[in-house]
N, C-alpha and C positions, 0 to 999 in steps of 0.2 A: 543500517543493518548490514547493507550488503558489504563495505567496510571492513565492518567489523568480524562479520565472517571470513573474509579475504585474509586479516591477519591474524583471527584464531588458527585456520588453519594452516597457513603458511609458517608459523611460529610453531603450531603443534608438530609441523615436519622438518623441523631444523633449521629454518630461512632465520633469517636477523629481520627485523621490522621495524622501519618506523614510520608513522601515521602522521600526515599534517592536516590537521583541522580548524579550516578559520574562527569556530567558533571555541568561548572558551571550556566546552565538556562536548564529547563523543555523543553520541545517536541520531546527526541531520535529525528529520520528521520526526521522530521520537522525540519529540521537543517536550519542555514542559515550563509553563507559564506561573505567573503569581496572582493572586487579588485577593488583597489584604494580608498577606504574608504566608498563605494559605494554595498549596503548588496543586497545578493540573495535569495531568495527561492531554496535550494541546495537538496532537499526531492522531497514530493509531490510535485505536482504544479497545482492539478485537484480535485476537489470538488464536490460529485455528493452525491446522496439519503441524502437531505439536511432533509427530514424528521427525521432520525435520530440524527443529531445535536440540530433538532427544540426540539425533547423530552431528552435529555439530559440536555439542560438548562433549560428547562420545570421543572425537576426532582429537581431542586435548586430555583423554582420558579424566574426564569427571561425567559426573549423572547429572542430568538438570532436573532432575526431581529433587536430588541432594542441595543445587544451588538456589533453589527459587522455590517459593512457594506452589503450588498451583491447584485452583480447583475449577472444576468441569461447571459447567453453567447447567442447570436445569431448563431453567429458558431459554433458550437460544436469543429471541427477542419477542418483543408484547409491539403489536398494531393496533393502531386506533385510525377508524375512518370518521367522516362527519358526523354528528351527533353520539361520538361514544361507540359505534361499534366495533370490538374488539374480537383480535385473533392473536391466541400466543403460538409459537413452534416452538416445541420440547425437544429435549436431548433423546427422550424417548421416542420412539416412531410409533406405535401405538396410541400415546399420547397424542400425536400431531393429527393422525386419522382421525382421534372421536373430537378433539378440540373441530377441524374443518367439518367433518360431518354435522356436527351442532353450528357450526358457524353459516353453511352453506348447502349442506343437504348431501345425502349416503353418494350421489354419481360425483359429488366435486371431491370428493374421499378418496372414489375410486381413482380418481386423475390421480390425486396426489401419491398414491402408491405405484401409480406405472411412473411419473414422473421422478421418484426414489432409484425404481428400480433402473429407470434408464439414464439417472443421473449417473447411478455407481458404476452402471458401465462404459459410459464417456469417459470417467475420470480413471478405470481402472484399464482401460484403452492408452490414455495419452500420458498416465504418470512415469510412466518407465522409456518411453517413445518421445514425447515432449516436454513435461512439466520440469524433471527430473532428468533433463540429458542434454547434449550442448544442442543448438538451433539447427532444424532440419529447416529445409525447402519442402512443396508440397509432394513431391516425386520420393526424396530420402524419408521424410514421414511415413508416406506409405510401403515402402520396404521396409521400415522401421515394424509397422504395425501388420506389415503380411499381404504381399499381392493378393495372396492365397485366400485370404480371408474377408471376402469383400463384404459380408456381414457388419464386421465391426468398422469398414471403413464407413460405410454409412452410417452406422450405429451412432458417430460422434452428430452427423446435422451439418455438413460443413458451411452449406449453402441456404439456410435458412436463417433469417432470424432471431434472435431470442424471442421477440415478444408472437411471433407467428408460431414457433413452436411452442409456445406455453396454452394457445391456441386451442391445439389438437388435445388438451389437458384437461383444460377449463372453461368453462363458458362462461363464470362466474369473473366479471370485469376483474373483482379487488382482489380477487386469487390471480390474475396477470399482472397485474400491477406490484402485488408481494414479490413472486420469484423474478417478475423484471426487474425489479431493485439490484438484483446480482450485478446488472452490468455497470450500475455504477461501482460496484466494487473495483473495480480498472477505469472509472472514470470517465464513462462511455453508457450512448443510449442505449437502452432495451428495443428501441424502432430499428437500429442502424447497426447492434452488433452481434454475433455469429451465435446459433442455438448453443455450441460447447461451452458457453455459460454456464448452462446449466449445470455444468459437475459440480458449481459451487453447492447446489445443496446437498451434494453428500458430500462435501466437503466439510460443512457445518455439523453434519448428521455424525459425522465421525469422530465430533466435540469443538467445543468452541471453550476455550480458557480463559479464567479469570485471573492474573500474576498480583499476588500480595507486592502492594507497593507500586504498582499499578505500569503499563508498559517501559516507563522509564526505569524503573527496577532491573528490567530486561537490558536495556543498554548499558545501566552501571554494573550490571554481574559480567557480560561481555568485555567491557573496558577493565575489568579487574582480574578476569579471566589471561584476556590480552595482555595484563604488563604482566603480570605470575609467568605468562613463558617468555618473558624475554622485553616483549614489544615497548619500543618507545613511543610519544603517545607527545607533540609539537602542535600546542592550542594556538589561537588569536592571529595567525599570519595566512591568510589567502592564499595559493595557490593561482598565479596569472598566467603564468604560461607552461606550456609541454616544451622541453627544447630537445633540438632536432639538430643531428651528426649529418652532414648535407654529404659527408663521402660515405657513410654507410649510410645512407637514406632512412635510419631509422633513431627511435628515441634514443636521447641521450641525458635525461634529466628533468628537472622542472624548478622553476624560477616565483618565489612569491614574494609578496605584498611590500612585503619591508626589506628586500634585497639579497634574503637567503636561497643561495642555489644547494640544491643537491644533486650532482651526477650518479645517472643510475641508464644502467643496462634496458629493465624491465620496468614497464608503470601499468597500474592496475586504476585505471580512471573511475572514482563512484560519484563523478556528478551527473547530473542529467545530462545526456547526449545531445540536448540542444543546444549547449556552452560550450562542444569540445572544439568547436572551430573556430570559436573565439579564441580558445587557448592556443591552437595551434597555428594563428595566423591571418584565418581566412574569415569572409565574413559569410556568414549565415543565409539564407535564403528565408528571411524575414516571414513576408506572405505566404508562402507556402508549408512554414513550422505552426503559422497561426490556425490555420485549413487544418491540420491534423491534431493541433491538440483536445489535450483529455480535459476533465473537470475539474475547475477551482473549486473555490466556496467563501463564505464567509462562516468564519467560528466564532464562537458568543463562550466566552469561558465567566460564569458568573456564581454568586453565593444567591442564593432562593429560595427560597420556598413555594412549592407545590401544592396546589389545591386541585381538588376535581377528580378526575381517572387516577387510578392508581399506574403507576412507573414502574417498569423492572430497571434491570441494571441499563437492556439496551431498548429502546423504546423508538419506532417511528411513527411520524403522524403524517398519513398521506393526502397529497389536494387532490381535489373533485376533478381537473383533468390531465393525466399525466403526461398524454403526447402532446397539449400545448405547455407544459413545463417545459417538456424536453426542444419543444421549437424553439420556444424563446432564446435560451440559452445557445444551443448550436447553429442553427439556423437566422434568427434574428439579433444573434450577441448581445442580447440584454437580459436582467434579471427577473425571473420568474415573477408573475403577479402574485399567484396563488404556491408557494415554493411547497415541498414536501419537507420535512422537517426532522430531520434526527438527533436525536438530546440522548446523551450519556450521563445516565445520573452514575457516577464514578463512588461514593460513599454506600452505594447499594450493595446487596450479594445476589449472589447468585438467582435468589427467590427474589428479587426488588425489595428485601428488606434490611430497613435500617439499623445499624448498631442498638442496641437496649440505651447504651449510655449518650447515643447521638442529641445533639439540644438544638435549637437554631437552624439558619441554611443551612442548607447543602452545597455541594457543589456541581452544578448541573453545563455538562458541556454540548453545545447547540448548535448545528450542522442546517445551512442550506446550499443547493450547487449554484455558482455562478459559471457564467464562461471565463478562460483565461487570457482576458486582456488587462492583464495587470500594469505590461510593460508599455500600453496604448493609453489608458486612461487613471486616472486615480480617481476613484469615489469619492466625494464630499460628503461631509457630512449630512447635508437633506438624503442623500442619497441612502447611505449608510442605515438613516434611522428610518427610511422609506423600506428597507430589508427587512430589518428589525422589528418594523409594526406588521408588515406581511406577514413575519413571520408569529410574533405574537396572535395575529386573526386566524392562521392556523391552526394553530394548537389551542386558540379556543372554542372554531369551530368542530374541534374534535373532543373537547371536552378538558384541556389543564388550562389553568392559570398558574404566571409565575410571581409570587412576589418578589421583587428586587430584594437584595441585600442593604447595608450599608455602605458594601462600596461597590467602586465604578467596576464596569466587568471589564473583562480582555477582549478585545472583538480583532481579529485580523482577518483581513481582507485580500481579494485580489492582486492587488497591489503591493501589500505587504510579503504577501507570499513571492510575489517577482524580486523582489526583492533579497529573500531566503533563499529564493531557487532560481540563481543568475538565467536567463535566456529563455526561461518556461513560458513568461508573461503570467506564472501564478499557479499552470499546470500541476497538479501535485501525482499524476500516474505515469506522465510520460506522454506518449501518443495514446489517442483514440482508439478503444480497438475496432472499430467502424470498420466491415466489409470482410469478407471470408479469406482475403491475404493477409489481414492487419498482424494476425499471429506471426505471422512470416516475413514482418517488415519491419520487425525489431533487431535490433545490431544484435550479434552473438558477443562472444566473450574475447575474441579475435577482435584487434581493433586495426586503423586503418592502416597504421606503421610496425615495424616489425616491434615487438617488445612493447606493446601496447596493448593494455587488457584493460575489457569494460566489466563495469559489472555497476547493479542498481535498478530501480522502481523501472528506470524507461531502456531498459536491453531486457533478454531472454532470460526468465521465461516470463517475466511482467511485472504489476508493483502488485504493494502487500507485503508485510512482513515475511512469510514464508516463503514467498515467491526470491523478492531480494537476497534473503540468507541462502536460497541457492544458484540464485546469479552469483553471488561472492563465491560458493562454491564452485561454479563452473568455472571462474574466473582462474582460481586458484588451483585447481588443478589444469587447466589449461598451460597458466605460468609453470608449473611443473612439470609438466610432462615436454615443453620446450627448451627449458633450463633445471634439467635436474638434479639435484646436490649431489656433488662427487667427495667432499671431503667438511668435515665438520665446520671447517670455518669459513665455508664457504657463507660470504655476507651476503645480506639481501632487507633493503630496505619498505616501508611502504611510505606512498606520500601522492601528493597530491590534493586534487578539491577544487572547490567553487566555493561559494561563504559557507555552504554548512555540507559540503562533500569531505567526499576524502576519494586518493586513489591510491593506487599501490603501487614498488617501485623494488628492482631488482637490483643491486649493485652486487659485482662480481669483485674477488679480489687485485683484478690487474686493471679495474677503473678506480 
């Protein structure tokens, strides 16, 4: 994603572009897998701050409501706890009030609305200050958001918790356990990371989208987007090294798989930043990248059929104790016993209902987190189907059964993912955002040589699709405002990657 906004918009302002991506089609994570000839959304599967999408195609002068289908989810998503009881969150926020009030009684209602309200003003604190602007420190943050105004500097929580602030909310455990969920959204505990989580839920509140075609849709309108102005678009060769001008000290190109160099001025790096030191030489601080990563998983992409609870589009099933989920995983680097469970029924709408003309399975994709030591161990299979039945006693002691299909499902694992995403060990956010610096301890868009710019899930301002699309933007306008086009032909390529990165790359006309 990040990418690929990198060279919409660097194409949309007259740069030359070209893209090298080891895999053979654009979108990294936006991946999408097969079983039985029948394609998944194997990535993302949730769409949210569609304002940032809307100004990115904006940037190339087209509408993304013109390129892409989209519709507004009524449910945000459906909970199930043990034995069947259920909590949906609406797009409406009235709806959300009487739903919790019948779930949990009129005072865990009233949480929920100071909780709304203090979500919108975290997020309407740090969107123009942080989310939306290149990487501050905690000092430039707060001149950003006003010495003057020491209100909202508290307002955001800096120094609390997520799951301690949800706290002051609800007494109601399975209402802290719901909005704890946010922090796995970046791949990270609710016990371990910063209350300004919380703006995810008005983040959600402000819509969550459904893309006809499903989020790879979204990568191929991008990729289509990208050649229409220009962009050249170099599949199946890796990207091994950054090369480096030892008398200006700074980049001078990059060097992949099969022996293609391209000399360029400016590179715009979108792999994980835990691979960039492989590329450029040096080696990595192994034990110490493992300490701060974020959350694996293992993904179940299968045909089945559903019996029991009824499914929305996005459905989780939570286990009876959350903070030893989350030990196990960070603390004890092993796999949850009891996992909490998230399953994307992908054939659903918006209401969790099916097509009229639907027959058969479905295609139901199934999420539990592991830790990332992908590049430490490989699962085996006992191991694998030890996940897999965990996961099954889940979802039954919550109330679904799945029937298999007729064929075998897609399961990738930690491992697999190391794999996908060189140096992670499986990582799929980046770092942990564990501790009230973690926000501040992500690379900005500046990288460590001159002419070198990051951007992606694990630099500023985080991962998530919306997030990345505006690392690409930071990235890109960074590259521009350093090397600004003086004359139309002035060339400019993008390039780079890991096996399924890309980065970017500026050639001038006198290299």
């Amino acid at each position: 994603m990040a990418g690929l906004a990198a060279a919409v918009r660097l194409a949309a302002a007259g740069y030359r572009v070209v893209v090298l991506e080891a895999h053979d089609e654009a979108g990294g994570k936006m991946r999408r897998v097969e079983v039985d000839g029948i394609g998944f959304d194997a990535g993302p599967t949730v769409m949210t701050m569609k304002w940032v999408f809307d100004a990115l195609f904006a940037a190339a002068g087209r509408r993304l409501d013109e390129e892409l289908t989209l519709t507004p989810s009524s449910v945000i998503a459906r909970h199930y706890w043990r034995g069947g009881t259920c909590l949906d969150l609406h797009s409406d926020p009235k709806d959300t009030v009487r739903a919790i009030a019948d779930f949990a009684g009129r005072r865990e209602a009233d949480g929920y609305r100071r909780l709304a309200a203090d979500s919108r003003r975290i997020f309407e604190v740090l969107k123009d200050s942080f989310i939306d602007a290149s990487r501050p420190n905690p000092l430039s943050l707060s001149r950003r958001i006003g010495l003057g105004r020491p209100a909202d500097l508290f307002a955001i929580k800096p120094f609390a918790t997520l799951w301690s602030a949800l706290g002051g909310y609800f007494s109601d455990l399975r209402l802290r356990q719901l909005f704890g969920r946010y922090a796995t959204y970046c791949g990270s505990s609710p016990y371990l990371s910063p209350a300004t989580l919380m703006l995810v839920a008005h983040v959600e509140q402000e819509g969550v989208w459904m893309v006809q075609g499903g989020i790879r849709a979204l990568a191929r309108r991008l990729e289509a987007l990208a050649v229409g102005l220009g962009v050249e678009f170099r599949y199946g060769d890796a990207v091994t090294e950054i090369l480096v001008d030892p008398s200006r000290k700074a980049v001078s190109g990059v060097a992949t798989r099969a022996g293609f160099r391209l000399h360029a001025g400016q590179i715009v790096y979108n792999g994980d930043v835990a691979a960039l030191a492989q590329l450029m030489g040096a080696v990595p601080d192994a034990d110490k990248s493992q300490s701060q990563r974020s959350l694996s998983a293992l993904v179940r992409c299968s045909l089945a059929k559903p019996a029991g609870v009824p499914l929305a589009h996005h459905t989780v099933f939570f286990s009876d104790d959350y903070q030893r989920e989350f030990e196990a995983i960070f603390a004890r680097r092993e796999a949850p016993s009891d996992p909490t469970v998230y399953l994307c029924a992908q054939d659903r709408d918006t209401d969790g209902q099916l097509p009229a003309a639907h027959g058969g399975p479905e295609r139901i994709y199934a999420l539990m987190n592991l830790p990332a030591d992908g590049d430490r161990r490989r699962r085996d299979e006992g191991e694998i189907s030890g996940c897999l039945k965990s996961m099954e006693e889940r979802l039954a002691l919550n109330g679904l059964t799945l029937s298999a299909g007729p064929a075998p499902a897609n399961i990738t694992t930690p491992d697999r993912f190391a794999e996908l995403y060189p140096a992670t060990g499986g990582a799929l956010y980046g770092m942990a955002s564990h501790g009230w610096m973690a926000s501040f301890a992500r690379p900005g868009s500046k990288g460590p040589l001159p002419g070198l710019y990051l951007a992606g899930g694990s630099v500023h301002p985080g991962p998530g699709l919306p997030m990345a699309a505006l690392s690409g933007k930071l990235a890109a306008e960074r590259l521009m405002a350093d090397r600004p086009l003086t004359r139309l032909s002035h060339r400019v390529a993008i390039t780079g990657g890991t096996l399924t990165e890309r980065a970017t790359a500026d050639v001038s006309p006198s290299q």
